[in-house]
Structures are given as structure tokens and as C-alpha cells.
N, C-alpha and C positions, 0 to 999 in steps of 0.2 A: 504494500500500500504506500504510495504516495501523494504528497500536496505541495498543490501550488496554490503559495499566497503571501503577499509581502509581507517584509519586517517592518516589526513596528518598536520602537524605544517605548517599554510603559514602564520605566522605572517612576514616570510620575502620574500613571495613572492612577483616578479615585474613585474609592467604592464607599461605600455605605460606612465600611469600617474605619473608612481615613476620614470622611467629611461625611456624619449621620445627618444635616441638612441638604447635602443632594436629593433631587428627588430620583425617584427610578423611573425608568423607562415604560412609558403606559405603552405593550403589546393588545394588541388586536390578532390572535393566530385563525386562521380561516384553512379548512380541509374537510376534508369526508372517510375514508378509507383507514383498514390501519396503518399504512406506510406513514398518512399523517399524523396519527394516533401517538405513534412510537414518539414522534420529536414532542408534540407534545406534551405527553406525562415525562418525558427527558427536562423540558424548559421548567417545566410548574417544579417539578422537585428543586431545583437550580435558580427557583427568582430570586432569591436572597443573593447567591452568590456569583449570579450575573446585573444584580442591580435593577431588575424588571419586576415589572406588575401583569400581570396578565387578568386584562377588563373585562378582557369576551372572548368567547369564541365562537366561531361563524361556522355553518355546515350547512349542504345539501337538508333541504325539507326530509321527513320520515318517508319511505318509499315502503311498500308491498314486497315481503318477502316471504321464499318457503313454499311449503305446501298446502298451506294453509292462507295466502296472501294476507298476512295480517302487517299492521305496519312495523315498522323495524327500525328503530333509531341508528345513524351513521357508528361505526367506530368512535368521531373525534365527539360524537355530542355525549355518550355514552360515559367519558372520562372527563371529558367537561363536568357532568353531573357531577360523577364520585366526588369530585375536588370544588363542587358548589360557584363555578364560576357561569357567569350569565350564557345564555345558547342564543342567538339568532339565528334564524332559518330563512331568509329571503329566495321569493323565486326569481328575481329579478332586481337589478340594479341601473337599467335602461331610465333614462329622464323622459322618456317618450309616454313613461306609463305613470298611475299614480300609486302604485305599487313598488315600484326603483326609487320614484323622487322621498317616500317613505323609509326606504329601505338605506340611502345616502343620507336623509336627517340625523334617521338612529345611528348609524357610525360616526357621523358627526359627534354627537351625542359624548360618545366615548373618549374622546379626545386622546386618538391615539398618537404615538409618536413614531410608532413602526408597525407595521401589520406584516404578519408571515405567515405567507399562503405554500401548502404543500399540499396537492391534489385534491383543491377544490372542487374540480366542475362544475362552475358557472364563472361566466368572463366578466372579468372586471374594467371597467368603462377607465378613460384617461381621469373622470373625474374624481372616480374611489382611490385609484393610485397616486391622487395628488393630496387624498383625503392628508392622510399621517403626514407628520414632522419631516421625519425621514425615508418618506414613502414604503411602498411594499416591497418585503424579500419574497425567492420565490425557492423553494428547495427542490431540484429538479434534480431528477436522478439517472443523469448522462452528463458526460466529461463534453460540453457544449464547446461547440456546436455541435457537434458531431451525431446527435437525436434531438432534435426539437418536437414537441406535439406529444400525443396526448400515453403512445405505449414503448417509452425507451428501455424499456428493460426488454422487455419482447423481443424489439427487431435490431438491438446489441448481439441476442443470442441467438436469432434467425441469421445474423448478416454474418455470423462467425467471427465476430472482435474477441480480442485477444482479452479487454479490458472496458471497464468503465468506470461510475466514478456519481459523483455528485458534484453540483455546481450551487453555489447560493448566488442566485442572479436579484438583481435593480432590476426590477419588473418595468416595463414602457410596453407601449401598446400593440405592439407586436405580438407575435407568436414564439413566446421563450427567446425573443431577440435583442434581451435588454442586458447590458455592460456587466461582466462576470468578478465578483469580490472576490470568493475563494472555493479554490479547487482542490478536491483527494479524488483520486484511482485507487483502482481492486481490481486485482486481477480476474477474468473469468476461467474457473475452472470446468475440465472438461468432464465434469459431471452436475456442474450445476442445471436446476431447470427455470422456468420462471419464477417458480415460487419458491425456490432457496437464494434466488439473487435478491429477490425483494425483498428478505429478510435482512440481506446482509445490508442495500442499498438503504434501507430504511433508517435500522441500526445507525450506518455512515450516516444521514441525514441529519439523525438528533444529534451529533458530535459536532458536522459540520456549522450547522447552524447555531451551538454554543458558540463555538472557537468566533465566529463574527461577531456576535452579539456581545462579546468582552472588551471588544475596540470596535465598536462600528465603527465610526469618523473615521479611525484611520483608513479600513479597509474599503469606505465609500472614494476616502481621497483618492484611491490608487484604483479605483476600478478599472478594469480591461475591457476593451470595447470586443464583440465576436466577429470571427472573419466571416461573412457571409456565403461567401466563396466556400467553403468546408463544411455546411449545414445542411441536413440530410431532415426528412419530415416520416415523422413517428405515425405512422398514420393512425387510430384507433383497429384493434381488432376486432374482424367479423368471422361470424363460425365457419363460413366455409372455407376461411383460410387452413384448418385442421383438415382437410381432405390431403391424402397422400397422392402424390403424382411420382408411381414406381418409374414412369422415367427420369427420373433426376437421379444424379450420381446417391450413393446410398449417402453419403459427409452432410448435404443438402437435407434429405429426409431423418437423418439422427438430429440433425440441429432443429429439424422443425418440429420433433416429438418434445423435446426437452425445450422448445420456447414457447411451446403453446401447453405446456402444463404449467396448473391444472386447467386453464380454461384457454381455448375452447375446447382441447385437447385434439388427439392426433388421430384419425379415424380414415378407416377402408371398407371394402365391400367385400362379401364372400357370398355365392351363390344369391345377391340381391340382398342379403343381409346387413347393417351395418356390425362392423367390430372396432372399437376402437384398440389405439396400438400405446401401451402405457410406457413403456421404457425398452430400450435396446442399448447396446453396449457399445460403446465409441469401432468406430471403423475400423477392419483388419483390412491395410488395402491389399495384402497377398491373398486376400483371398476373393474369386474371381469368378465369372459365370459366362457360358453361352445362353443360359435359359434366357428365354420371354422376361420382360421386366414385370414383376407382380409374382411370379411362381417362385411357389413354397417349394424350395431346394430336400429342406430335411427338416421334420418334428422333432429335435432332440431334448433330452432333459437340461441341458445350460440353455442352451438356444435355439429359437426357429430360424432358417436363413432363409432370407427371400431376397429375390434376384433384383436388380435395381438398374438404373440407367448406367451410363460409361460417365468417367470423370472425365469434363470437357478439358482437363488440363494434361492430358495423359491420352495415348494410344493403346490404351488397355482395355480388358473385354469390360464386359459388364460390371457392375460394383456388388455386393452384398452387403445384406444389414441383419445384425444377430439381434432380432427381436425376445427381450427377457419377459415381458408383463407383455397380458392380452385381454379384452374384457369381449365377450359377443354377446350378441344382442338378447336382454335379458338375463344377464346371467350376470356373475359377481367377477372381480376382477381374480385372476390366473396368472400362476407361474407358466414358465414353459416348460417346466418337468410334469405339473397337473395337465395342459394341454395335451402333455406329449403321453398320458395315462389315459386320458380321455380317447372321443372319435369323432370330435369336431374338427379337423385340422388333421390334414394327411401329405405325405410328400407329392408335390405333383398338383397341388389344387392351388388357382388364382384369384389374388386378390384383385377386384377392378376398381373403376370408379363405379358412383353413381348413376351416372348415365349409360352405361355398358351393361 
């Protein structure tokens, strides 16, 4: 892990403990999910000893959740309660409505001095970013530019990066295209999936955004503008991105099983059935096939091998992917030693698409 961010002289920084007449920092934190959850019960522990007050906190409305569609409070409102600090819910922060012009009084209201948004969703107008002192931080979890929008952790480990990282950006009205305070990198490992990066990414978050919050001034003074030229867009994912296309090299299809778990996850087709494909085991590229791309090479007890497209970087036959977990349709999820006990799955049978 590393970071980038400048130095700063605080041998005459003051806190609370050198000048008990400072005031602290009135924080505004606004998110929904628990990647934001994490920074937050990180900061409320830490106001004393970053100088901050934390006034409110802002979250996506209750939403319908379950089997039951009953409504479901966010992550960040959830921890809000435990620690008794105020919740707003707005739908809207648009001046066009009387809904938004409501929803910017009440922040007003609050009289914050910094507001720190980590995956909000809902977009904040130039005039809420102008609201606070110090305007909005934004904790975004890609080493920027390099993912902007809305799923960087996803398409870091779709795109096959090596690493990523968190950025705490000066929010402007752009899209994540606002001048960068400070930066750490993590490496990605090649067993991570989405939902172990996110944990680490999250984790990083709540550090990241202390370490600023102890010298803002300084680290506003030195901000880093982002090279535009270098900025790739995160697009939001949709479920059919989880469809397997056996022609791509097999390196292509492990990275898509492990970035799209657990949602929307990685999924194929057998005799018109859906199955989805839960994990597989990083690529042996000796190992190599003339089969059809989709055909089940062997059931074995470690592994299923299913034939896959040629690596476009290479004059090599076919690729293989040692598929571990498997789930079909209606049934619970399986090892490939209980597939390979079972007589769902035989050597010789293909996986298609949907359409086929």
C-alpha cells in the first residue's frame, strides 16, 4: 500500500487540546451503502480527536427491501441512529422543485463547514457544494482518474488492474472530476472479488478521509488538478453484464466471475437452463483446448474445465477455465467434487448463451 499526499509542517498545528476555545469542525457526512457506513462510524469515534462535530447525516430515502418488500433503512442512516445524530432523507436537491429548495434551507440550516459524501446517490447541484465553508469531500474508491462514475471497484477488476486505491476529491460539478487532496493504493490480489475489494476499499476510505480531515487547509492548499486525458467512466452495472461469452480468452471470463461477485454475478446456460458460475481458479495458460468454446472438457473433483476462446495476445489454441463453485437453476450452491458426485454436468455437455 501506498500514498500520495503532501507534506505538511504541523508542529504548530491546534486541537482542542492546545486551544479548548477552537471551535470544531461542523461535518455534514452524506452516503447510503456500507462502504459509507465504514468511514463513518470510523469519523464519529475520532471527533474528538480530529476536532469535528458531526451535525447530520444525509442518506438515500428508506427503499423496499427483501422478500417481503418492506422498507429498509440505508447502512449510513442505521449508524446514524445508534450514535443519535440527526438523519435527513431528501429526494431531491434541484431548485426547480419545492422539494430541493426545502431540502438546501435545511442544510443551510446546519451550518456546515465541510460535508463528506461517500456513495450517496443522489447528485448534488453547484449550489449544495458551495453550501459548507470548505465545500464537499468526496471518498471515491479509485486511484483517479483512472475510474470515475458510479462502479470502480467492479471495472478495476473487470479491466484487470494491477491496483487501486482511494482518492479524497474537492467535489465541482462534474462527474468525480474535481482536484485530488490525497491518495493511497492496494494492490489487487488475484483472488480478490468485488466484494472483498470493497471491504478493503472501504476500510482504506475511513483512514483516508481521517488523514485529511487533521490538516484540511493544508491538503486543500496543494490540491492536484486530474488529467483528463487518463479518465476512464465506471459505468453503473447491469445484470446482463454477468452473462458469460465462452469466447473470450478464459483470463477475461475469471476476471468477470470475480468482478461481478456477488452481484450481479457470473451466469451461463445449460440445456436452456440458467446456472450460474460462482468461482474458478486463476488461469493455467498450459493448459489448452481444441474443443468448441463452452464445452465441458472434464467433471472433476478440484475442477470443471470448460473450453474458452484463444488469448488474443498469443497464437495459442483455445484457453481453459477451472471452474470451483457452481449453482443451477434451483438448487443451492456446489462444489465441483458434489457436481462431479452428482449427474447434472457431464464431460462433453455445453454451456451457451441465452439466446442459443
Amino acid at each position: 500500500m501506498t500514498t500520495t499526499a503532501p507534506t505538511f509542517d504541523t508542529s504548530n498545528s491546534l486541537t482542542d487540546h492546545d486551544n479548548p476555545t477552537i471551535n470544531r469542525l461542523r461535518v455534514v457526512f452524506a452516503g447510503t451503502p456500507e462502504f459509507a457506513a465504514i468511514s463513518l462510524e470510523s469519523l464519529i469515534k475520532q471527533q474528538e480527536a480530529l476536532n469535528i462535530e458531526i451535525v447530520a447525516v444525509y442518506t438515500q430515502p428508506d427503499r423496499k427491501a427483501g422478500r417481503g418488500q418492506k422498507l429498509s433503512a440505508s447502512a449510513v442512516k442505521e449508524v446514524a441512529l445508534t450514535h443519535d445524530i440527526a438523519v435527513e432523507q431528501p429526494v431531491t436537491f434541484k431548485k426547480s422543485s419545492a422539494e430541493g429548495l426545502a431540502a438546501r434551507q435545511t442544510l443551510r440550516t446546519y451550518q456546515p463547514d465541510v460535508m463528506i459524501v461517500a456513495a450517496y446517490g443522489l447528485i448534488l447541484p453547484i449550489g449544495v457544494l458551495e453550501t459548507p465553508t470548505h465545500g464537499c469531500l468526496n471518498i471515491h474508491a479509485s486511484l483517479l482518474p483512472r475510474w470515475r462514475g458510479a462502479a470502480p471497484i467492479h471495472r478495476a477488476l473487470l479491466a484487470g488492474d494491477d491496483e487501486t486505491g482511494i482518492t479524497i476529491m474537492q467535489m465541482d460539478k462534474g462527474l468525480d472530476t474535481g482536484d485530488m487532496l490525497y491518495k493511497v493504493s492496494e494492490s489487487i490480489a488475484s483472488d480478490d472479488t468485488a466484494a472483498s475489494l470493497h471491504d478493503k476499499m472501504a476500510a482504506l476510505g475511513a483512514t483516508a478521509i481521517s488523514t485529511v480531515l487533521k490538516d484540511l487547509a493544508a491538503y486543500q492548499a496543494q490540491a492536484i488538478a486530474q488529467n483528463d486525458s487518463q479518465a476512464n467512466y465506471a459505468e453503473k452495472l447491469v445484470k446482463t453484464e454477468g452473462e458469460v461469452d465462452w469466447s473470450q480468452p478464459a483470463a477475461a471470463i475469471e476476471r468477470q466471475i470475480r468482478g461481478l461477485t456477488p452481484w450481479p454475478g457470473a451466469y451461463t446456460f445449460l440445456a436452456g437452463q440458467r446456472v450460474k458460475v460462482l468461482a474458478s481458479l486463476p488461469v493455467n495458460t498450459s493448459q489448452q483446448t481444441n474443443k468448441p468454446a463452452g464445452t465441458v472438457i472434464s467433471v472433476g473433483r478440484k475442477a470443471i474445465l470448460v473450453a474458452c476462446g484463444k488469448d488474443n495476445d498469443t497464437e495459442s489454441s483455445a484457453t481453459t477455465l477451472a471452474i470451483t463453485h457452481l449453482q443451477f437453476a434451483g438448487g443451492k450452491p456446489m462444489t465441483a467434487e458434489q457436481v462431479c458426485h452428482g449427474n447434472q454436468l457431464n464431460d462433453g455437455d455445453q454451456f451457451t448463451s441465452e439466446t442459443k
